[in-house]
N, C-alpha and C positions, 0 to 999 in steps of 0.2 A: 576666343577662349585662352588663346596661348599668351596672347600681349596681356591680359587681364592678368592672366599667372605671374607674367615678367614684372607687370606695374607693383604688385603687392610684392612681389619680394625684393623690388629696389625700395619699396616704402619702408620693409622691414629691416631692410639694412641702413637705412637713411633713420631711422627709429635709433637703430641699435649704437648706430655711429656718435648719436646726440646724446644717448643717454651715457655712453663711456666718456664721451666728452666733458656729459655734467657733472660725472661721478669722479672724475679726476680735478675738475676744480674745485669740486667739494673737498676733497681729499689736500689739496693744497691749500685753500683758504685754512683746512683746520691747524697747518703744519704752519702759516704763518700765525695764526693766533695763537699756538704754545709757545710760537716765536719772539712776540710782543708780551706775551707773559714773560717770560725769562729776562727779558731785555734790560730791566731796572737792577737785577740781580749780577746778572753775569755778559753785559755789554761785548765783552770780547770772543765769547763762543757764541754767541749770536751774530756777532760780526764773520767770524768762520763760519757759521752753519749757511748763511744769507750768498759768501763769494762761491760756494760750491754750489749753489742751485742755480738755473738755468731761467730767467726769467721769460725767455722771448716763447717758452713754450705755456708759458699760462693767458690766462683769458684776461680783458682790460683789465676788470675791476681789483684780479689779484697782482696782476702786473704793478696796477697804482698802490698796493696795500704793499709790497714788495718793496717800492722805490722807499716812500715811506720809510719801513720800516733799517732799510738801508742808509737815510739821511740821520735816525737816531740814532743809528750804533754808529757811527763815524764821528753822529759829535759826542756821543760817551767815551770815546775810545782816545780824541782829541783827534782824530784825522784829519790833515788841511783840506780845506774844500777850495777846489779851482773853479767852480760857477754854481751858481743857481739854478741851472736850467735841470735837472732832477725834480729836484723840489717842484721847482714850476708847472712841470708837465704831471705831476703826482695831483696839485692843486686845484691844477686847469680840470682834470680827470673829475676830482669831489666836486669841483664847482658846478661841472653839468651835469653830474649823474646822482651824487649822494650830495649836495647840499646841504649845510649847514647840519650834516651826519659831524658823529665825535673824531673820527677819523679828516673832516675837513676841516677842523678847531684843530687840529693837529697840522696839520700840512701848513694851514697859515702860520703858524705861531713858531712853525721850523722854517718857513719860509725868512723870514726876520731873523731868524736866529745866525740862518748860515747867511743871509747877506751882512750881517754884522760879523761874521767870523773873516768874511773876505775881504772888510775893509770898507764897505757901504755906507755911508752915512747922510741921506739923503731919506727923504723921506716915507720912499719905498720898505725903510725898516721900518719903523713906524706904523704903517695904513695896515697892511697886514695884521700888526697883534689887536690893533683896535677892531679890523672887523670882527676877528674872532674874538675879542671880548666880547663885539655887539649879538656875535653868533652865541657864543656859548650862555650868555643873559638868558636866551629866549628859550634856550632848551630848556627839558623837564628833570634832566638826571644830574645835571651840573655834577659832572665827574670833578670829583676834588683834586688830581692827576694835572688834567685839566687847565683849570680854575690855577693851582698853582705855576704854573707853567708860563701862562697870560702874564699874569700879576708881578712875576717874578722879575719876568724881562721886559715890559712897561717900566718896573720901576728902577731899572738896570738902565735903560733906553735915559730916563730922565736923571738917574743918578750922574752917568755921563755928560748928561748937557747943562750941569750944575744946574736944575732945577731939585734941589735938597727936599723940600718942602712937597712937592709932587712925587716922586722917588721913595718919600716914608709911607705915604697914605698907598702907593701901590703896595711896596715890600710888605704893610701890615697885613695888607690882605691876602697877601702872597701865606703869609704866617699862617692864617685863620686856615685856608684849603689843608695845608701841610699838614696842624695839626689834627683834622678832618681825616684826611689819607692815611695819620701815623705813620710818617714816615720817615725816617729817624735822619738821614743826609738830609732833607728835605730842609727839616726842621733846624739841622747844621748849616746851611747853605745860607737860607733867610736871615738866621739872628746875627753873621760873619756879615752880612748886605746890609742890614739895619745898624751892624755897630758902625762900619768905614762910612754909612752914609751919615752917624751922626757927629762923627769925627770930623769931617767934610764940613759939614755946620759948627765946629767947634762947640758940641754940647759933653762936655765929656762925663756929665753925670749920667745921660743917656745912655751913651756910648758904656760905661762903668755896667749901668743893668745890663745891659745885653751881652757884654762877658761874662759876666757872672751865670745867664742865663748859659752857653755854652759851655762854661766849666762845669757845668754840673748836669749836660747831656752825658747819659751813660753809653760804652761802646764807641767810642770814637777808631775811627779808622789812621793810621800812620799817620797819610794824605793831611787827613781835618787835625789830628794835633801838631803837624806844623803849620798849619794854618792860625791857627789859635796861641801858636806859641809866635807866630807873626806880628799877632793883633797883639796881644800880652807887649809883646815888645813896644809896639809903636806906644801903646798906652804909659807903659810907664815912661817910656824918656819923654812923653808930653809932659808928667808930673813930676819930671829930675829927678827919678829913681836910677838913677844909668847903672846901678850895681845889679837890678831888681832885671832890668831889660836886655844888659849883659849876658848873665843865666841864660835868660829867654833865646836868644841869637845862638848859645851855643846848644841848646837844644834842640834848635832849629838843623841847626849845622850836627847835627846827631841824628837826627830823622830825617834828613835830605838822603842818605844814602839808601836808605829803604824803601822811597817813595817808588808809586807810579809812574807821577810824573817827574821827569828829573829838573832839580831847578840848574836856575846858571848860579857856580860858584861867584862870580863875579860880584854880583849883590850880597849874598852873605858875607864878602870877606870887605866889601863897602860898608856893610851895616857893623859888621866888630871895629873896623876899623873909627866911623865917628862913636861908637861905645866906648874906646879905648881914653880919646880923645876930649870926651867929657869928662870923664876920668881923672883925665891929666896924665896918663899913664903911654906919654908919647912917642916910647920907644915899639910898644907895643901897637898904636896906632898907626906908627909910618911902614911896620911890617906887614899890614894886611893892606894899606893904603896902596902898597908897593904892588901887595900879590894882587890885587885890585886890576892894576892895571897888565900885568902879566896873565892876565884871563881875557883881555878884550879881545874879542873876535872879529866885533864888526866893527870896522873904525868910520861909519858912516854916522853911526848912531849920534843922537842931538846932543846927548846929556853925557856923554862921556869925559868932556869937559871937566863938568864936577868933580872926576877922580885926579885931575891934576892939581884943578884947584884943593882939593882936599890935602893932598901930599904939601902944596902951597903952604898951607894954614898951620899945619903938623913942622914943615921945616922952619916957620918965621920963629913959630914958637921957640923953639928950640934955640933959635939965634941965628940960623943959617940963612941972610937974608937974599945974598946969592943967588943961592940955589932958590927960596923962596918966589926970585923972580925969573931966575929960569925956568922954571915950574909952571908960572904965569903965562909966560909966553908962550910955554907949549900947547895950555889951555887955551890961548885964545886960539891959535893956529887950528886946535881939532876942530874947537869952539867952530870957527871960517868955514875950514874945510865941510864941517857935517851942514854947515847953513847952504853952501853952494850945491852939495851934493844932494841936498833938500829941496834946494830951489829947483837944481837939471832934474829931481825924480819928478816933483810936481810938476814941472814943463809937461815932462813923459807921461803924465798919470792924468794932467789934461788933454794931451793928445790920443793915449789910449780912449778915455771919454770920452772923447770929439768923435774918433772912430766909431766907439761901440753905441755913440746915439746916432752917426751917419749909419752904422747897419740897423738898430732897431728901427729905424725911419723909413731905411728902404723895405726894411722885413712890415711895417705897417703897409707901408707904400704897394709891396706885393698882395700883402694881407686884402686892402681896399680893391687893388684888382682883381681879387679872386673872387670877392665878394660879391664886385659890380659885374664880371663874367657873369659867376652863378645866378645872381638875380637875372642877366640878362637870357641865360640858360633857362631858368625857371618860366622865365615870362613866356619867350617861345614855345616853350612844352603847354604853358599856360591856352596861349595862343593856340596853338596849333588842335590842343582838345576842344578850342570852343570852337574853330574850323568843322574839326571833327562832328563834333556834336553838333552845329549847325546844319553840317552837310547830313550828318544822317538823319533829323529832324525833320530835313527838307524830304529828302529819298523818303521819310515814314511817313509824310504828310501825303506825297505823289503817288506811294503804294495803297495808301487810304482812300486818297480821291482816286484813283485806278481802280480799287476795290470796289469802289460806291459806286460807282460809275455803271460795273460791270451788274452790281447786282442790280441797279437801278434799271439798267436794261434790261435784264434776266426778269426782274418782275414787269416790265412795260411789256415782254414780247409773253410772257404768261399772262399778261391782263387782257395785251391783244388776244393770243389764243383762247382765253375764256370769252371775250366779246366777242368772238368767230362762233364757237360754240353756239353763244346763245344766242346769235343772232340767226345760225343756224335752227338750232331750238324752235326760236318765235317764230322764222318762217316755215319752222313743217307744223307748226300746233295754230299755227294762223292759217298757212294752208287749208289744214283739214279742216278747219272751222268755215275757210272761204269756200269750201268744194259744197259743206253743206249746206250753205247760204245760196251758192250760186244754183245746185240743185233745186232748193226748195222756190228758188226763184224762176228757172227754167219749169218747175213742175206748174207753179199759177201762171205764166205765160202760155202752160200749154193749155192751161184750161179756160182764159180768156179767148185763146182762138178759138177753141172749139163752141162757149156761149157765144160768141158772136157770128160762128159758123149756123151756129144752130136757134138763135134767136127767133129768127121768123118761122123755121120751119117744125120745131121740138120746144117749144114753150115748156110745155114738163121736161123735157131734159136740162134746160137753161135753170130752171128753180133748182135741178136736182146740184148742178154746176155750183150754183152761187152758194148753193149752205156747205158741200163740201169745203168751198175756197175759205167760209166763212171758219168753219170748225178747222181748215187746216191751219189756218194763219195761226188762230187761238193758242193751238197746241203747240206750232213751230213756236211762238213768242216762250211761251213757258217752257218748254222743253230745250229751250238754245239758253232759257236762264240758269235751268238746271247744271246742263252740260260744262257750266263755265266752270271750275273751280277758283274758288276765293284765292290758292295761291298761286294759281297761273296768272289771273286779272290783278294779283297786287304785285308780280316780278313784272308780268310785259305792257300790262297796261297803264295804274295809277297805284300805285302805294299808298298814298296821303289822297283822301277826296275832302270837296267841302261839304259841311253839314248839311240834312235833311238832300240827299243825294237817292233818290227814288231809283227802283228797278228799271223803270224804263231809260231814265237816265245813265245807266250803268250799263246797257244796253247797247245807247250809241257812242258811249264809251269804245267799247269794246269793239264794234264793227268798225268805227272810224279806226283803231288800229288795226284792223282785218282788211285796210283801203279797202271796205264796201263803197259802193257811190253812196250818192246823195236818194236815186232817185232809187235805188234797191231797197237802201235804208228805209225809207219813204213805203214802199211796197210793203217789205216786212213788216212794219207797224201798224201799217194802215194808215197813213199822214200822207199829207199831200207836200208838196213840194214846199209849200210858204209855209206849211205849221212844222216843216222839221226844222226850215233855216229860223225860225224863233225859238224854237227850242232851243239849238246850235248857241243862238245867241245868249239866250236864258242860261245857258250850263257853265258858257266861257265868260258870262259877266261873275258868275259866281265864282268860277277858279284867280280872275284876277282880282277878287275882292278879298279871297284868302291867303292872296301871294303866292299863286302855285302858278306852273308851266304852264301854259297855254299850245303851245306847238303843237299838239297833237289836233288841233284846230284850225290848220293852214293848210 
């Protein structure tokens, strides 16, 4: 009674334990979905709210909703990403558990994203967004989120590998989701992708609509109007507006201070400077040309080059042909420099490779031994149950045949004790039949002695002798018929007789299993010795003519 009590209330707490369990990842799942709501909105306190939680105390599935949603606020926020392996493990998670769920069209589609952010260009960015294309196809709700998402960076992916033509047909549909979602960056994002990709094709009438399109998105953010006052620029110095594109540059260089992201002065003070220089206005060109190069930071960089060359171009002009070519020489020297320093990184950048497929190779290589362990694990267990199960098979076969066995005896020694029985039975019910046979038979024996005692001398007492004997037999025959009952004579004697089987015949039945003689039988009937062995014979040709036993005849 006591352990009983103990059992239930380790159950109750083992109950109670699961359900605080479940009620706290409910509680968190719901804390990461207002979290994924806000995300679009306000990236940076989503980013704050995600570093002060605690992930390693939630359950997988919010763990992987967690990682997630920590890969999207890092790349909202521009965070550099040192690896993929977040994302991966976020992926690996949806790929076995939630499958081609909207949250695994997510993970693919950031999985590409951030291996494109770290420098990947192999085909691993790639496989990704196309499976989640092929995922996101099949679903029923095709989130327009989504859909954009795919579509966007497929055609970012090919815009990059100057496939122009594959790059429009993605972005358009990139457009289509957007405008689906209303989502007003979204829709900023796409038509900026559409205008540079139709620039890139040299379509500038294309190009032309999709600014127009932009200019006339209402609510632009700082960020997206020097974006556009970017594009504005490159468009007009394509059309030799340099006065129209100037403006542009300096508007840029107006809203560069405000942005989020901060750009490099470098470039803007590169881009006034060849504005200045279209111009003609070369005094002004070789000033930001100068401040150009007084911003470089990295002197590694490939194109840097160009800013000497440009001072070059600015001073020949001028007449300084001098300096024109001392200018040259500098450029080719960075020019040198950044090619060498390009070639020792990519030496480095194939050797870090070489490394990181010698470790994913051995990380496979471990992976296939764990695999061929466990299977090897599995099979033994395999094994070892069919032992199991064989051997208790056997054990249940041997306690079966032990079982049968036992009762098989158990009814053999009751069949015997009932064939003790009755055979005891038959011999006190045959006894008592033999007692009266053998009486009635000692009774005419006594009274043959006495007629033959008395033959000569008591003639009437000899008459009186012979009708008693006469009237006795009569009565013994019929009254020994009586006395038989039909179910004694069908258990000890015959069960089955052959047809047309007379009284008398049932008779010496009955006495032959009572081992009467021959020569009693004979008496009792009144037959002589030769008309009962033909009777005998008459009775037993009939039993073997009906296929019955005969034995009681031997």
């Amino acid at each position: 009674m006591e352990r009983d009590v103990l059992y239930l209330i380790i159950a109750c707490l083992l109950f109670l334990f699961i359900s605080c369990r479940q009620a706290d990842n409910e509680a968190a799942f719901a804390v990461l979905q207002k979290w994924d709501t806000l995300l679009p909105q306000a990236p940076y306190s989503v980013k704050d709210s995600l570093a002060a939680f605690h992930p390693e105390k939630l359950s997988s599935g919010n763990r992987a909703y967690y990682g997630l949603l920590k890969t999207i606020a890092d790349d909202k926020t521009y965070t550099p990403f040192a690896s993929d392996s977040l994302i991966n493990s976020v992926e690996k998670y949806y790929r076995r558990y939630r499958y081609a769920s909207d949250n695994h069209i997510r993970a693919l589609t950031y999985q590409s994203i951030v291996r494109t952010r770290i420098g990947i260009t192999d085909s691993t960015v790639y496989i990704p967004l196309k499976m989640a294309e092929k995922l996101f196809l099949r679903t029923d709700t095709n989130d327009p989120r989504i859909g954009y998402l795919i579509y966007y960076y497929l055609g970012d992916i090919h815009c990059n590998n100057t496939n122009y033509n594959e790059a429009s047909a993605y972005f358009r549909k990139a457009l289509l989701y957007a405008k689906k979602e209303e989502n007003q960056p979204h829709i900023y994002d796409i038509y900026l992708a559409l205008f540079w990709n139709a620039i890139k094709r040299r379509n500038i009438n294309e190009g032309k609509s999709y600014l127009k399109a932009l200019q006339t998105l209402p609510g632009k953010t700082v960020d997206e109007r020097y974006f556009l006052a970017n594009a504005e620029a490159v468009y007009y110095d394509i059309r030799k507006e340099y006065a129209k594109a100037l403006e542009k540059e300096r508007e840029q260089l107006t809203l560069s201070s405000h942005m989020k992201e901060k750009m490099n002065p470098l470039k803007a003070c590169y881009s006034f400077s060849e504005r200045f220089l279209n111009l003609n206005q070369l005094d002004s060109a070789m000033h930001y040309a100068l401040l150009a190069i007084k911003h470089i930071t990295d002197t590694t960089y490939t194109y840097h080059y160009l800013l000497y060359e440009n001072v070059a171009n600015i001073v020949e002009k001028q007449g300084d042909y001098l300096s024109a070519n001392n200018y040259r020489k500098k450029a080719a020297e960075v020019h040198n420099s950044a090619i060498q320093h390009h070639t020792h990184a990519n030496i480095l950048e194939l050797e870090k490779k070489y490394n990181l497929s010698e470790a994913r190779n051995e990380t496979l290589r471990m992976e296939k031994k764990t695999q061929l362990f466990t299977f090897i694990i599995l099979l033994l267990v395999l094994v070892i149950i069919l032992f199991i199960l064989y051997f208790s098979r056997k054990a249940a076969i041997a306690a079966l045949t032990k079982q049968k066995l036992l009762e098989e005896n158990k009814r053999a020694e009751a069949e015997a004790r009932l064939l003790r029985v009755e055979t005891e039975q038959k011999a006190q019910i045959f006894g008592i039949y033999k007692k009266m046979i053998t009486q009635d038979s000692d009774f005419h024996k006594e009274l043959l002695h006495k007629r033959e005692k008395y033959i000569k001398t008591n003639p009437e007492l000899v008459k009186v002798i012979d009708q008693l004997q006469q009237h006795s037999r009569k009565n013994f025959k019929e009254e020994l018929l009586n006395v038989i009952p039909t179910v004694i004579f069908k258990k000890y004697v015959r069960d089955m007789l052959p047809p047309e089987t007379n009284d008398t015949e049932k008779l010496i039945l009955f006495l032959l299993a009572c081992k009467v003689s021959n020569k009693e039988i004979a008496l009792i009937l009144r037959m002589t010795d030769e008309s009962l062995r033909s009777r005998k014979y008459i009775l037993k040709d009939k039993f073997k003519k009906n296929g019955l036993d005969t034995a009681l005849f031997n």
